[in-house]
Residue, then its C-alpha position, 0 to 999 in steps of 0.5 A: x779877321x777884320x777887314x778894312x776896304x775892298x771885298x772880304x779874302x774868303x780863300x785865305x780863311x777857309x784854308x785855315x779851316x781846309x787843313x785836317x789837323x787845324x780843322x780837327x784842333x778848332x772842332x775840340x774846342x768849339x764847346x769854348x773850354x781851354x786845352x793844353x796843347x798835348x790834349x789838342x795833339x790826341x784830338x788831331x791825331x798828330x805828335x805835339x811837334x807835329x801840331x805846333x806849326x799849326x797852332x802858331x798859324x792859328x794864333x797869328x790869324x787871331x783864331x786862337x787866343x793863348x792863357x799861360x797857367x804856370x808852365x803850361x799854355x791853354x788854348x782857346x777859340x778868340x772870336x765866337x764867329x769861329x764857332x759859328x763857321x765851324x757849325x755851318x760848315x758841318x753839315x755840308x761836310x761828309x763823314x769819314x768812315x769810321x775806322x776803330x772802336x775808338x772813333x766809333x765811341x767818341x763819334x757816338x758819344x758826341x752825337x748823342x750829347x755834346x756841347x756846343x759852346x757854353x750849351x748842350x747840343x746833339x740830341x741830348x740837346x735837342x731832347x732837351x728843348x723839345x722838353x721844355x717845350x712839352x712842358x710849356x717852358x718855352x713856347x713856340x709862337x708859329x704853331x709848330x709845336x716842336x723843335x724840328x727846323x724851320x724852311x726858314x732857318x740856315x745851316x748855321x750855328x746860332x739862327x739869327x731869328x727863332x720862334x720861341x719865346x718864355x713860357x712856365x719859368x717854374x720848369x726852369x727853376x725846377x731844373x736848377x736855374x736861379x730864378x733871377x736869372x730869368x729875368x731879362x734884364x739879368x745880362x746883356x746877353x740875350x736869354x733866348x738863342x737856338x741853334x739848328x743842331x748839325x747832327x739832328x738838324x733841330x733846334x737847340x737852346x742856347x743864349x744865357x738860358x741854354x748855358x744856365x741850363x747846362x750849369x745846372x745839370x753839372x752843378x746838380x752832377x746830372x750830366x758829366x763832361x768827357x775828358x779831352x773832347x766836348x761829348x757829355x754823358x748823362x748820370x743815373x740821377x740825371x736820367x731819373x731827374x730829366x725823365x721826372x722833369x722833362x719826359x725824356x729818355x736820357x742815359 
């Protein structure tokens, strides 16, 4: 998706996100997991022949990268820019009426906990960071004291600048996350990121934190990962350990 010289082809990259079958490909894979080709196909609602022509255009515009395990092909978002396009695009978008039981429960269930790359996102996500700010783990340092978006912030994915800064690293430990990996230095990746949420237009955790978070939570069987799309669902146990830990009504 680089470009060398003269002014960026805008056109040529949005058509690869104008198409609904490509669209709906790129969208089950934001939460940066990889999927076979057949899973793909239920996710966009079109035959595996169907899908083919337009995973092989992904693939030659870079948007997608291919992993081979023994006869199967694994698909995957290449650049983290994708993602960020896709999450800027959502809320100038409409949302189609929704026509079967089906895609009732699926919109549902993403809406109320997804992920969002490598952290949880919808308002899952968004209760979650509100959480920890109630409790004194993160600390917004512009007097507002929740998660609600900034007049600054963009339509985008991840904000470039946040308010947030660490406060009680025990509610983190306590949630499941090695105390070690608090420390800054831990990675090069930065330990605080937020997103504006694009269904609850709140901020989100993400960063190293955030995806530490959500190890956490599946590692201690809190919150389980649906089958062929990003939605999570949070266990009994996780709604007793979230309210216990965080004060907030999950499940």
């Amino acid at each position: 998706m680089n470009a060398t010289g003269g002014e960026p082809d805008i056109a040529g990259v949005a058509t690869l996100f104008a198409d609904p079958t490509r669209a709906r490909v790129l969208m089950a894979l934001v939460d940066g997991r990889a999927l076979p080709a057949s899973v793909l196909a239920s996710e966009a609602g079109v035959t595996p022949q169907a899908l083919s022509s337009q995973l092989s255009r992904l693939l030659s515009t870079g948007f997608l990268e291919v992993e081979r395990s023994g006869r199967y092909r694994y698909y995957r978002i290449s650049d983290p820019r994708v993602i960020s396009a896709l999450e800027a695009l959502a809320p100038l978008a409409s949302v189609p009426p929704v026509t079967s039981l089906r895609q009732s429960t699926r919109a549902g269930a993403l809406r109320a906990g997804r992920t969002c790359y490598d952290h949880l996102a919808g308002r899952l996500g968004a209760a979650v960071t509100q959480g920890l700010i109630d409790r004194g783990a993160l600390v917004p340092e512009d007097g507002i004291r929740d998660n609600r978006r900034r007049d600054s912030d963009p339509l985008s994915s991840q904000l470039r600048h946040h308010p947030y800064r660490l406060g009680d690293t025990s509610v983190l430990v306590g949630l499941g996350v090695p105390r070690e990996r608090l420390d800054g230095s831990a990675s090069r990746r930065p330990l605080l990121r937020f997103c504006l949420d694009w269904t609850e237009q709140r901020h989100h955790l993400a960063g190293r934190l955030g995806s530490d978070l959500l190890a956490a939570f599946t590692g201690a069987g809190w919150v389980t990962r649906a089958s062929g799309n990003r939605a999570v669902r949070v266990t009994p146990a996780g709604a007793t350990a979230l309210r216990e830990c965080l004060g907030i009504k999950a499940g």
